[in-house]
ZAMARGU-4260 file (C-alpha; in steps of 0.2 Angstrom, whole numbers, plus 5000, padded with zeros to 4 digits):
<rodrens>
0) 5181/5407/5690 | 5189/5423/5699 | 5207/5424/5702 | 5212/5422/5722 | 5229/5426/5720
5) 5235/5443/5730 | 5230/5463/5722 | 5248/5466/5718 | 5250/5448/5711 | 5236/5450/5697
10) 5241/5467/5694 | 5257/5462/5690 | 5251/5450/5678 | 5240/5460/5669 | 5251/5473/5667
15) 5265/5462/5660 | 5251/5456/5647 | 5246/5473/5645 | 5262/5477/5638 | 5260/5461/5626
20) 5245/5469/5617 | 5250/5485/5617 | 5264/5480/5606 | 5251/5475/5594 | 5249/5492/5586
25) 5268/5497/5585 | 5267/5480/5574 | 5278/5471/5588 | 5277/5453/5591 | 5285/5438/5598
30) 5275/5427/5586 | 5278/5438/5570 | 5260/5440/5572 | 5248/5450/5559 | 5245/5463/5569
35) 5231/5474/5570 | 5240/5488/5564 | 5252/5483/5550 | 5265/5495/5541 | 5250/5499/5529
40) 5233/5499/5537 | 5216/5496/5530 | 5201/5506/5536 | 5197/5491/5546 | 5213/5489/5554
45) 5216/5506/5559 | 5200/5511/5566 | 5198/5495/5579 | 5218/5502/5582 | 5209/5517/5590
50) 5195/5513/5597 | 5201/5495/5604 | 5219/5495/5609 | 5224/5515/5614 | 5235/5515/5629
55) 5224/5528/5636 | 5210/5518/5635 | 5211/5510/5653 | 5194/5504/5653 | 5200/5492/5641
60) 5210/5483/5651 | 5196/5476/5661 | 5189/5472/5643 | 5201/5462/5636 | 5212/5456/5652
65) 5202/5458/5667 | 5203/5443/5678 | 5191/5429/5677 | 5176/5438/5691 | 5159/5443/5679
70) 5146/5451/5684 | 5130/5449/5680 | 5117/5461/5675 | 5102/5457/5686 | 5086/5457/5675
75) 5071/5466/5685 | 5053/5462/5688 | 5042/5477/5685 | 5024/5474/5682 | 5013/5466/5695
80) 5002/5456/5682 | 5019/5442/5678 | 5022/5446/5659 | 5037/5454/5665 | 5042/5440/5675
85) 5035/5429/5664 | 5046/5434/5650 | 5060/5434/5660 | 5059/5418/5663 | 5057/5415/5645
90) 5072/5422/5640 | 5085/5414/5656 | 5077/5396/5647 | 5084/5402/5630 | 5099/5411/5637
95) 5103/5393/5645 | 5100/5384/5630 | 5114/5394/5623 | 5124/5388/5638 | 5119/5370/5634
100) 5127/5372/5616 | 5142/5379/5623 | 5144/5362/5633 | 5137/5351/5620 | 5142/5354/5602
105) 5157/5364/5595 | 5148/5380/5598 | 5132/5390/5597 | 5125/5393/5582 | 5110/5406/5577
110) 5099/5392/5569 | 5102/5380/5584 | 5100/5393/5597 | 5082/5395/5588 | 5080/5376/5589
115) 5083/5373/5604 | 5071/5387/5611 | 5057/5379/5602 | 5060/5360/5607 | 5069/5362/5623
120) 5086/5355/5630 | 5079/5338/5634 | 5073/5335/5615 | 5087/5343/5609 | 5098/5331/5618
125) 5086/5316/5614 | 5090/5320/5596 | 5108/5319/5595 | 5107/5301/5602 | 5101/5297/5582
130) 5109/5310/5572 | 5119/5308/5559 | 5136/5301/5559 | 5153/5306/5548 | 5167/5292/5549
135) 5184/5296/5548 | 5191/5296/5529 | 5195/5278/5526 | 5214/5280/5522 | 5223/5266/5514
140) 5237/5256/5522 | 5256/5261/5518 | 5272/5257/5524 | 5279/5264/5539 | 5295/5269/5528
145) 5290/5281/5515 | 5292/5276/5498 | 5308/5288/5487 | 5291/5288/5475 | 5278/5296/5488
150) 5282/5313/5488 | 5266/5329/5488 | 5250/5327/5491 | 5255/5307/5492 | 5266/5310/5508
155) 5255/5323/5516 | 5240/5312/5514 | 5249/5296/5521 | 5262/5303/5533 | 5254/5314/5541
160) 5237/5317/5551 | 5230/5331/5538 | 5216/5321/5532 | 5212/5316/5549 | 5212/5335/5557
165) 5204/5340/5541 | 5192/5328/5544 | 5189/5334/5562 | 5187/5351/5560 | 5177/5348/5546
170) 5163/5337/5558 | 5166/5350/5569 | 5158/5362/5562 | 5146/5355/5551 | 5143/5337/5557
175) 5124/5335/5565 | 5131/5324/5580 | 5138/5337/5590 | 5136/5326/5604 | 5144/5312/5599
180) 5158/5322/5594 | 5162/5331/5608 | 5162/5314/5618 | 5175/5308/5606 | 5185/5324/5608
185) 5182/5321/5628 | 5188/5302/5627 | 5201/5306/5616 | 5211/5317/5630 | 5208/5303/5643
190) 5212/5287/5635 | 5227/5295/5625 | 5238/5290/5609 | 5247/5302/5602 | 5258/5302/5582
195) 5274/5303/5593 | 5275/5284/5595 | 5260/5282/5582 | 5268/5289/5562 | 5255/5284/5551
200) 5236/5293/5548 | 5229/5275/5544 | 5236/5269/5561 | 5227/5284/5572 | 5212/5283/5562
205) 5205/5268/5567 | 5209/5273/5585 | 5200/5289/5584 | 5187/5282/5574 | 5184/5269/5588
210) 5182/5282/5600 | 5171/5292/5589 | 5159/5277/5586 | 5159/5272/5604 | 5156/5288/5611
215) 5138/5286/5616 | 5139/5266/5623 | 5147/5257/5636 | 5164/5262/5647 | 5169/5244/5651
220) 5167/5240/5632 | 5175/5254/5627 | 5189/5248/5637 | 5192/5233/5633 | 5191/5239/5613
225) 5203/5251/5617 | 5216/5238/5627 | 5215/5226/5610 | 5216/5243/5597 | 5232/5240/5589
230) 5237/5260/5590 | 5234/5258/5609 | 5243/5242/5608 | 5261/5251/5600 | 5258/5267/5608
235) 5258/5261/5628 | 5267/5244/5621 | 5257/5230/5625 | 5259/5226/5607 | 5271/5210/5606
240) 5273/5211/5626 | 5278/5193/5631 | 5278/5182/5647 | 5296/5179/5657 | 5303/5163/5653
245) 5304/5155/5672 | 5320/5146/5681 | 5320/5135/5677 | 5310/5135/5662 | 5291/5131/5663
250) 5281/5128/5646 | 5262/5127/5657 | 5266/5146/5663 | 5276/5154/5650 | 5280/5141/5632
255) 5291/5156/5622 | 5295/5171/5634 | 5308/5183/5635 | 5323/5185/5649 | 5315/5200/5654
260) 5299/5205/5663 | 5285/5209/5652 | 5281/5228/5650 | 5274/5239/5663 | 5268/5252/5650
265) 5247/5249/5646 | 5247/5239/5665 | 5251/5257/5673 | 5243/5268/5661 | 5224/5260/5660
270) 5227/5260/5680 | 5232/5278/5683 | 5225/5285/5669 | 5211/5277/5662 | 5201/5270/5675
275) 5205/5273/5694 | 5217/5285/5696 | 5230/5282/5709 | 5222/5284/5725 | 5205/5278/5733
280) 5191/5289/5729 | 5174/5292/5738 | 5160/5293/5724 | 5158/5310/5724 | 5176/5311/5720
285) 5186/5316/5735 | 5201/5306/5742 | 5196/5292/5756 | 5208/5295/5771 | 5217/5283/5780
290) 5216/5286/5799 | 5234/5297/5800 | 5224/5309/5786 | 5236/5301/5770 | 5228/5296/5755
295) 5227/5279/5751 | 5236/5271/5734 | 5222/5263/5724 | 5235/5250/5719 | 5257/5247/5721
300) 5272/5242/5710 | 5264/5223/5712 | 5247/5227/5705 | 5257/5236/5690 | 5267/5217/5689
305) 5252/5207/5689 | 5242/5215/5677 | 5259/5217/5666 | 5259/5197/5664 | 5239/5198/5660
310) 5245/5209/5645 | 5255/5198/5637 | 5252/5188/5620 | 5244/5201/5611 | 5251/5204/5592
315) 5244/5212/5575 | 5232/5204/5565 | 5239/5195/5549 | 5247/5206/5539 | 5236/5218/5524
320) 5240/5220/5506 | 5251/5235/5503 | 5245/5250/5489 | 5251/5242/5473 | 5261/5262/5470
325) 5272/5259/5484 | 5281/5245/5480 | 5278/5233/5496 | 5269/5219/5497 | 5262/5220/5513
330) 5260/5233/5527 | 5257/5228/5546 | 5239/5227/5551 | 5234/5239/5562 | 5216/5239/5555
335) 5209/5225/5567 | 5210/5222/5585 | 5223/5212/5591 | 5225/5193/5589 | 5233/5181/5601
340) 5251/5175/5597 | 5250/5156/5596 | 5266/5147/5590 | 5265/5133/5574 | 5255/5121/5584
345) 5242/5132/5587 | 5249/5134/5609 | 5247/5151/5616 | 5265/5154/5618 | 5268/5171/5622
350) 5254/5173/5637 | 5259/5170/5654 | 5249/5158/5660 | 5252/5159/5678 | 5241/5163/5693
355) 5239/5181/5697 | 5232/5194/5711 | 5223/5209/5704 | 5215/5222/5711 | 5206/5220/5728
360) 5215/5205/5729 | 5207/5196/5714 | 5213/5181/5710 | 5218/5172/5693 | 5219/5155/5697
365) 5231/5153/5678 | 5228/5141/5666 | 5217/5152/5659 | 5217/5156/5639 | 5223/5175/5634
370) 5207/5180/5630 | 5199/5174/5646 | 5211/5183/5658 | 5208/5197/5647 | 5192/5198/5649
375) 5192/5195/5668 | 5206/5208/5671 | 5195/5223/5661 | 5179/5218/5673 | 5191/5218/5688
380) 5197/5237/5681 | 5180/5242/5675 | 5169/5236/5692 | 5183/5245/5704 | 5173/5259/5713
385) 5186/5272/5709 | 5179/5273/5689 | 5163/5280/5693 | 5169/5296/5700 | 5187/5297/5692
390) 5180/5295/5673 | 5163/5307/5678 | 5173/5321/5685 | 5183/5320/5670 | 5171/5322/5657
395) 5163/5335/5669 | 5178/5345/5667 | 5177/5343/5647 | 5160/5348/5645 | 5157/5361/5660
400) 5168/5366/5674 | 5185/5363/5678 | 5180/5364/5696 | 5165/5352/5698 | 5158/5353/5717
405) 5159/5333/5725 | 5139/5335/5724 | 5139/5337/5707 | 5152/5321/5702 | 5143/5310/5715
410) 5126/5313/5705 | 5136/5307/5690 | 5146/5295/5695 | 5127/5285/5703 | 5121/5287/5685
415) 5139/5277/5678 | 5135/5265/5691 | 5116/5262/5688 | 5120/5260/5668 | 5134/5253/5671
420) 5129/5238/5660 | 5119/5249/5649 | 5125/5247/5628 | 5120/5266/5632 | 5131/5271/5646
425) 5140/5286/5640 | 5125/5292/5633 | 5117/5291/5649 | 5130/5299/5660 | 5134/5313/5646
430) 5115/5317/5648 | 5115/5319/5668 | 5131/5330/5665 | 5123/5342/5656 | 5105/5340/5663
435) 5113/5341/5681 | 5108/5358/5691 | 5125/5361/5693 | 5128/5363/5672 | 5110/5372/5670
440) 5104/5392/5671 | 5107/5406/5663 | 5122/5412/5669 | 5133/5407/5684 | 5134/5420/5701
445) 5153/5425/5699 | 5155/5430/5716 | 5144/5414/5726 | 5153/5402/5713 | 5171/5412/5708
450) 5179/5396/5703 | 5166/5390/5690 | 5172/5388/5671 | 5181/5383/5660 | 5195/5389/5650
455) 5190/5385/5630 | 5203/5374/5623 | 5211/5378/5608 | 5202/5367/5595 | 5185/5373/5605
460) 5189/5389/5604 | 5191/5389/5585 | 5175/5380/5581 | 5168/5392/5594 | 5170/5407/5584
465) 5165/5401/5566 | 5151/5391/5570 | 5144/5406/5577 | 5146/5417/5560 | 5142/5401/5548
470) 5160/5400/5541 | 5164/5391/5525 | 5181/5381/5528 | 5191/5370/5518 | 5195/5364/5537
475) 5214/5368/5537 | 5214/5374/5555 | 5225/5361/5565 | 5241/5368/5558 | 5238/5387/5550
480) 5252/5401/5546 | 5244/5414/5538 | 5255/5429/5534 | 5270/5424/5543 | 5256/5423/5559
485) 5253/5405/5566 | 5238/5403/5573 | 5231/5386/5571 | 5226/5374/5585 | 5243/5366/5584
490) 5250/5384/5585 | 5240/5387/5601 | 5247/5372/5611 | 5234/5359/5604 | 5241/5348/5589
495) 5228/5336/5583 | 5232/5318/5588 | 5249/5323/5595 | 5248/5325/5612 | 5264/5327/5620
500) 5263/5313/5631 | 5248/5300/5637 | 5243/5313/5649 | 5239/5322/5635 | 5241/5341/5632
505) 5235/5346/5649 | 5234/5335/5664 | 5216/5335/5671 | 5223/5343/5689 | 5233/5355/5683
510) 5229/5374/5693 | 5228/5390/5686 | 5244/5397/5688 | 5245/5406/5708 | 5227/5401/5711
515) 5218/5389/5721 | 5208/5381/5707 | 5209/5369/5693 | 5212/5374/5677 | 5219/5359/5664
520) 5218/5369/5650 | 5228/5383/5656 | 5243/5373/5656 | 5245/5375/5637 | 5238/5395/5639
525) 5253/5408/5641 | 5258/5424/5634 | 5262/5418/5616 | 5245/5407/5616 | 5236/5420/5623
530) 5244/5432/5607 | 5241/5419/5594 | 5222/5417/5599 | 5219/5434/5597 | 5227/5434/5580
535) 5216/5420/5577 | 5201/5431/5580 | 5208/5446/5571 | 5215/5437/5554 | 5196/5429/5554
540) 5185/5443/5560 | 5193/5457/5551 | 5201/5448/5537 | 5198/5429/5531 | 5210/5415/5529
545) 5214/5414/5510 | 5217/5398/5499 | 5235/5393/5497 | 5232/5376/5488 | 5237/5362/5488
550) 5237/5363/5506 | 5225/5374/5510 | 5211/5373/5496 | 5199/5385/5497 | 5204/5396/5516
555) 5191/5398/5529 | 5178/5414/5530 | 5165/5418/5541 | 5148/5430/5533 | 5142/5445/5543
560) 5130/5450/5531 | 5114/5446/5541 | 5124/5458/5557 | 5127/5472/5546 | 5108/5479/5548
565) 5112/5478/5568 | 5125/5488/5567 | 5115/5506/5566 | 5109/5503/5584 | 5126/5498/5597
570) 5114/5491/5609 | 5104/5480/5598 | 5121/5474/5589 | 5130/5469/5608 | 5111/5463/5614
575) 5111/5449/5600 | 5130/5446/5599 | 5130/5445/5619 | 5116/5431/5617 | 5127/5423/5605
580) 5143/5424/5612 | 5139/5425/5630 | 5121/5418/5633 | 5119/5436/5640 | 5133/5438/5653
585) 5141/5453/5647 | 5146/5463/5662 | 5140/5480/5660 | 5158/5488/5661 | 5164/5478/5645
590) 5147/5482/5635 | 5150/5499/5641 | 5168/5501/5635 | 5162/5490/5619 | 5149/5502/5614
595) 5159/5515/5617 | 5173/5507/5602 | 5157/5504/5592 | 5150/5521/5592 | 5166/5529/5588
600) 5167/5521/5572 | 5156/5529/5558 | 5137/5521/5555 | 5142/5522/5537 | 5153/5504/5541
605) 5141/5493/5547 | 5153/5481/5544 | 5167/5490/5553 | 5155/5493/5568 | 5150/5472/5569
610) 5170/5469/5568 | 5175/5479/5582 | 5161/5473/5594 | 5166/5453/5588 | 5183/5457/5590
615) 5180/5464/5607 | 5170/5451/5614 | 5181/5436/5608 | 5197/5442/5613 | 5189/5446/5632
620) 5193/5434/5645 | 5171/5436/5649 | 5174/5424/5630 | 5188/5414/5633 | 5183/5408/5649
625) 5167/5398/5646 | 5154/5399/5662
</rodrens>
C-alpha cells in the first residue's frame, strides 16, 4: 500500500507527526504517555533516545514514518548449477509461510514459523480444521440491576466484559485454533453486537461464543443462529418485535399486535450489513450498472417492511434461576435462542401472519407458522447473489488486503457458492482466501501492487508483538494504563465487544485519509493512536507490564533471552528479526538506518542492542502496515 496523495501533502503529514515523536524525548505527550526519555532515565531508555529518535537523524524518519511504499531487496541467483536458486526458492516458501501466519493466526511465532517450514501451508491449514478449542468462561446469570451487595471482583466479573476480553486475549495467544479464532474475530466485525445496548458479560458471551464455534461451518446457518441469538435479538431489537394490529382488527394476520409498525432494526441491518449490502453486486464484487451508469439498490424502504413483519414474535426463552447471592429469583434468559411468543392457548400471537414480498419478489403466501417464515426468509437472504462476493470480500479484507482485486473476491466468492450447503463452508472459503495466488509469495512488489495491505488493527497488533517473543500475560490487554500511559486495545480505538455502532469500529469501506484506497482500520488510526501503539511497543519491549492485582494479576512480559546471543552480529540480529517480523521485507534503507542504532549501542548490552532493533522495527510503518 503506497500513499497517492500529492508530494507536499504527505510531507506535510509526516512532518506534523514528526513533530509528535519528537516530543517523546522532551517527555511531552498528549497521552501522558511513558516516554522514552522520562525525567530519570535507564540505560535503556536513554540510549534508544540517541540512537532512535535524534532530531538530526533524518534517515529516521523514513524508518519510523515513511509512507506506506517498501522496497524489496531483490535476492540474486549466482551459481550456474541451481543451489543458489535452489535455496532461494527455499527460503521465499519459508518467508511466505511467515506471511500465511500473519493472515492466519494472531501472529508468527519462532516454533510455528519452523512448523510450518517442515509440513507446509496446506498441512498446516489442514490441521487447524481439528485443533483444539477454548470456550468462553461460562459466566453465571445476574441481574441486569446490580445488586448494593455485588461490589469488587463480583461487579467487575459480572458487569463488565473483563473475563471475556481476558479470555480473548488469553486464546489469542496461546489457544492452538488460530484459525478458528481469527474467523470469529473476522465475523465478530461483520455481524456486530456491541455492550452499548448489550450490559451484561453473560449476555455477550453466548453471542461471541456462537461466533467462535461457528466459525469454520456454514453462513446460512450461521445466519439464521445469529437472527434467533438473544444478544442479536436486543441489540438490533428484534427481541419482543410485534405485528401491527390491522383496521380494522384481524386475529388470522396479527391476534395481539401493537398500534405501531413492527421494528425496522435487524430487517435493515441483516440486509445492509450482514448479507448483500445495499447495491447489486457482480461476483467479483464490483457494482452492476444500470443503463444511465447508477448503481442499482439491492432492495427499498418496502423490502425493509416486509422483512420487518417476518421478524416478529420472537421473545426470550423462559426465564433462568438467578445466583442465590444476589437476591433475585430469576434473571432473563438470554442463554438460549429465542422462542416464539404464543398467548395462553398456545396461538402464535405476536407474529404477523400475513402475506409478504421479499426479495427478488419472493412471495410469502401468510398463514404460515413463525418458525416457517423464518426459515424461508433466511434462505431468501442467504441464496441472494450479492452474499457471495459481499461476505468474501470482507473477510478478504480481515485476513489479507484491504484492497482485494475483483479477481481475487470472484475466486472466492465461487468457492461460497460451490459449498454453499457445505456444514464446512467457512472453512472452505477461509482456505481459498489464504491459499489464493493473490494472498501467497514471499513478499508483495510495492511499486506493481502500491495499494496492497493491511493496516494491523489494534487487538492484531497486540498479539502480533508478543507472540513473536513468547510472552507470559495475565491477558489484561483490552483496557491497560500503565504509568499514567494508556495503551491497551481499548486505548487504541478497539474496545473488546464495544463497538461503537453495528458497523463496528471501522466501516469495511472506509479510505485512508487523502488517498485513493481502502483502508477500514485506518479510521480508528490517528495521531493519538499512532502515539499509544508506540508506547505499547516501548512499555513492553524495553520495560514489561507489572501486576497491579486484583485487576491485573500477574502483568504481561515478553523473554529475549534466546536473541541476546544475536546480538554480537547487527546483521544476523536484523536478518532473524526481519524474518520474524517482516517475512524478509525489510527495505534496505530501514535495516540500514536500524543497524546503524544497533551498532551504536555497546556489544556489552546484548539486551540493549535486541531492544533497539525490535523497537525500531515495530514502531515502523514496514510493521504496522501488514503486506
Amino acid at each position: 500500500m503506497k500513499r497517492n496523495i500529492s508530494r507536499l501533502r504527505a510531507l506535510l503529514f509526516i512532518f506534523s507527526v514528526l513533530l509528535l515523536v519528537l516530543a517523546l524525548p522532551l517527555g511531552y505527550s498528549a497521552d501522558r504517555a511513558f516516554t522514552l526519555a522520562a525525567n530519570t532515565q535507564d540505560p535503556v531508555t536513554a540510549a534508544t533516545d540517541s540512537a532512535a529518535l535524534s532530531p538530526i537523524a533524518p534517515s529516521d524518519l523514513s524508518v519510523r514514518l515513511a509512507g506506506l511504499n517498501l522496497v524489496q531487496a531483490n535476492k540474486k541467483v549466482t551459481s550456474t548449477d541451481g543451489t543458489s536458486s535452489q535455496a532461494n526458492a527455499t527460503e521465499a516458501t519459508r518467508l511466505d509461510g511467515v506471511r500465511l501466519l500473519e493472515q492466519a493466526t494472531f501472529g508468527p511465532t519462532t516454533d510455528l514459523i519452523s512448523h510450518v517450514a517442515q509440513i507446509g501451508l496446506r498441512k498446516f491449514l489442514h490441521e487447524q480444521e481439528g485443533a483444539a478449542k477454548t470456550d468462553y468462561p461460562i459466566l453465571e446469570f445476574w441481574p441486569q440491576t446490580r445488586p448494593a451487595t455485588c461490589t469488587g471482583n463480583c461487579q467487575r466479573d459480572n458487569y463488565s466484559n473483563y473475563l471475556l476480553q481476558q479470555h480473548f486475549f488469553l486464546n489469542a495467544l496461546n489457544g492452538q485454533d488460530q484459525l478458528r479464532q481469527r474467523l470469529a474475530f473476522a465475523l465478530s466485525e461483520i455481524l456486530v453486537v456491541s455492550a452499548s445496548d448489550v450490559p451484561l458479560p453473560s449476555w455477550m458471551r453466548g453471542y461471541q461464543q456462537l461466533l467462535y464455534s461457528s466459525a469454520l461451518g456454514n453462513f446460512r446457518q450461521l445466519l439464521y443462529d445469529v437472527t434467533l441469538n438473544p444478544t442479536m435479538g436486543r441489540f438490533l431489537d428484534m427481541l419482543n418485535n410485534r405485528c401491527q394490529t390491522r383496521t380494522p382488527p384481524d386475529a388470522n394476520v396479527c391476534r395481539n399486535g401493537l398500534t405501531s409498525q413492527p421494528n425496522e432494526n435487524y430487517a435493515r441491518e441483516i440486509l445492509q450489513l450482514f448479507s448483500i449490502g445495499t447495491f447489486v453486486l457482480n461476483q467479483d464484487g464490483t457494482r452492476v450498472l444500470d443503463q444511465s451508469g447508477n448503481p442499482i439498490p439491492t432492495y427499498d424502504q418496502a423490502t425493509i417492511e416486509e422483512f420487518a413483519r417476518v421478524f416478529t414474535g420472537w421473545v426470550l426463552a423462559p426465564a433462568l434461576p438467578a445466583p442465590a447471592e444476589s437476591g433475585a429469583t430469576t434473571v432473563p434468559n438470554y442463554r438460549d435462542a429465542m422462542v416464539v411468543h404464543k398467548d395462553s392457548q398456545g396461538r402464535e400471537d405476536y407474529h404477523d401472519r400475513g402475506p409478504k414480498t421479499l426479495l427478488h419478489g419472493f412471495q410469502l403466501p401468510g398463514g404460515q407458522s413463525t418458525e416457517q417464515e423464518l426459515n424461508s426468509a433466511i434462505d431468501n437472504i442467504a441464496d441472494h447473489p450479492n452474499v457471495a462476493p459481499f461476505i468474501s470480500k470482507q473477510l478478504i479484507q480481515r485476513l489479507v488486503t484491504s484492497n482485494p482485486s475483483p479477481a481475487y473476491v470472484q475466486r472466492i466468492a465461487n468457492v461460497f457458492v460451490a459449498n454453499r450447503t457445505s456444514p464446512t463452508q467457512l472453512l472452505q472459503v477461509a482456505r481459498a482466501i489464504l491459499l489464493d495466488a493473490e494472498a501467497r509469495g514471499s513478499a508483495k512488489d510495492p511499486i506493481s501492487d502500491p495499494n496492497y495491505g493491511k493496516l494491523r488493527e489494534p487487538a492484531l497488533f497486540i498479539t502480533n508483538i508478543l507472540r513473536a517473543f513468547n510472552a507470559s500475560s495475565d491477558g489484561i490487554l483490552n483496557s491497560l494504563s500503565v504509568g499514567g500511559s494508556a495503551i491497551g486495545s481499548a486505548d487504541m480505538g478497539e474496545d473488546l465487544f464495544n463497538a461503537p455502532s453495528v458497523f463496528n469500529f471501522f466501516p469495511p469501506t472506509a479510505r485512508v485519509p487523502g488517498e485513493n484506497a481502502v483502508g477500514p482500520e485506518f479510521a480508528i488510526f490517528s495521531s493519538l493512536t499512532s502515539l499509544r501503539r508506540a508506547n505499547f511497543i516501548n512499555r513492553v519491549i524495553l520495560s514489561t507490564i507489572p501486576a497491579a492485582p486484583p485487576n491485573r494479576p500477574s502483568g504481561t512480559s515478553i523473554d529475549l533471552a534466546l536473541w541476546d546471543p544475536l546480538a554480537a552480529d547487527p546483521d544476523q540480529l536484523l536478518d532473524a528479526l526481519n524474518l520474524l517480523l517482516l517475512h524478509g521485507a525489510m527495505s534496505a534503507e530501514m535495516r540500514a538506518t536500524i543497524k546503524t542504532a544497533v551498532t551504536s549501542v555497546p556489544a556489552s548490552d546484548p539486551r540493549l542492542r535486541v531492544r533497539t532493533a525490535i523497537y525500531l522495527i515495530a514502531t515502523s510503518s514496514q510493521y504496522q502496515v501488514q503486506r
